[in-house]
C-alpha positions as CSV (number, residue, x, y, z in Angstrom):
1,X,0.0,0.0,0.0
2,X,1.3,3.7,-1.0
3,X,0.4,6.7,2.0
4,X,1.2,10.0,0.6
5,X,1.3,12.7,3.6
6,X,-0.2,15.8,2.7
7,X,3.2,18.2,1.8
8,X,3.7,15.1,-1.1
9,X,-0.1,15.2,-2.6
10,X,0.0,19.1,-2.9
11,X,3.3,19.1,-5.2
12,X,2.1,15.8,-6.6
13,X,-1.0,17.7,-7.7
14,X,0.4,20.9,-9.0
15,X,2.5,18.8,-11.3
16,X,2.1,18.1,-15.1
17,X,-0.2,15.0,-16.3
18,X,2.7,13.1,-17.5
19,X,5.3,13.7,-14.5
20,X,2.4,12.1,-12.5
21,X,1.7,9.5,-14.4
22,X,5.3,8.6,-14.6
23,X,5.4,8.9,-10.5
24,X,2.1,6.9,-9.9
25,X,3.5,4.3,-12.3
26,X,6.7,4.0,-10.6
27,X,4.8,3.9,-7.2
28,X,2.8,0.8,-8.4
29,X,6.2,-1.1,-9.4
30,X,7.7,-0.5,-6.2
31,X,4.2,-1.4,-4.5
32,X,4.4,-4.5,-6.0
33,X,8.0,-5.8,-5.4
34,X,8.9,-8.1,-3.1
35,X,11.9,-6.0,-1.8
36,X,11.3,-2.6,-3.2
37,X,14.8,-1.4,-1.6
38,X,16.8,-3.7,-3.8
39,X,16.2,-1.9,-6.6
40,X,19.1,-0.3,-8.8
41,X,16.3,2.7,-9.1
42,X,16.0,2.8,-4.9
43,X,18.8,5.2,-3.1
44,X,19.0,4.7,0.5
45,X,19.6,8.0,1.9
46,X,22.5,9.1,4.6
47,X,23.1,11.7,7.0
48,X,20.3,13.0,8.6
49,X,17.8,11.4,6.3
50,X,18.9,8.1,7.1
51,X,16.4,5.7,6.8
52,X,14.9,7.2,4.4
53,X,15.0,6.2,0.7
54,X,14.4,8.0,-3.2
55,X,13.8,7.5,-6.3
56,X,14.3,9.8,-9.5
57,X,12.1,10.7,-11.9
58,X,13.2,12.9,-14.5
59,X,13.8,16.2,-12.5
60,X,12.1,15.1,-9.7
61,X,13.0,13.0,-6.3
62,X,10.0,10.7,-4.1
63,X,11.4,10.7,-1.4
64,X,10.1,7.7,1.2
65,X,10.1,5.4,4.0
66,X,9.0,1.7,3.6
67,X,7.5,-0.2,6.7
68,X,7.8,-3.6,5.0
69,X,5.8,-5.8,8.4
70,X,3.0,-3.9,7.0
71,X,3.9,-3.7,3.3
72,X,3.6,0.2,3.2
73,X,5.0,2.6,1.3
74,X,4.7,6.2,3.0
75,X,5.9,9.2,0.9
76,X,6.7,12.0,2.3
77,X,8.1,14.2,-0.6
78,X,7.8,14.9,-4.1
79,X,10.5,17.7,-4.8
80,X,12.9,19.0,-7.6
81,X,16.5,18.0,-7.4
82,X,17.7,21.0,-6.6
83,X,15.7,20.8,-3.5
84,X,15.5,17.4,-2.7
85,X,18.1,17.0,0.4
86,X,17.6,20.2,2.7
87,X,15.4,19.1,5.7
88,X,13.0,21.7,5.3
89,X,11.7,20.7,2.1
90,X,11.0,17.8,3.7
């Protein structure tokens, strides 16, 4: 199952038809793995967003945490590169 906290579903809405279509499609895939985090498209984050993890789509980073007893997927951001890391975007 996919949660996407609030901050994620406003830039997820304000976003073109095709970025979110490429997003939600990506979503699914990783919804549907067995081990979503041993993907080559899956980045385990460091530092102070450890435990976190991202993937890229074109210009953009999700940026998410995976509870795997309870096979959920939460996102918690959707931003540009150039934004993704700082804490506050987050």
């Amino acid at each position: 199952m996919v949660e996407v906290y609030p901050h994620a579903e406003k830039v997820y809405v304000r976003l073109d038809r095709k970025m979110r279509e490429r997003i939600r499609s990506r979503l699914e895939a990783l919804e549907a793995m067995e081990h979503p985090n041993r993907t080559p498209q899956v980045a385990q984050l460091t530092g102070k967003l450890r435990g976190f993890y991202r993937f890229r789509v074109g210009d953009y980073r999700v940026i998410f945490e995976m509870f795997p007893e309870r096979r959920v997927i939460a996102v918690y951001a959707i931003v540009h590169r150039s934004r993704a890391y700082r804490s506050t975007d987050i």
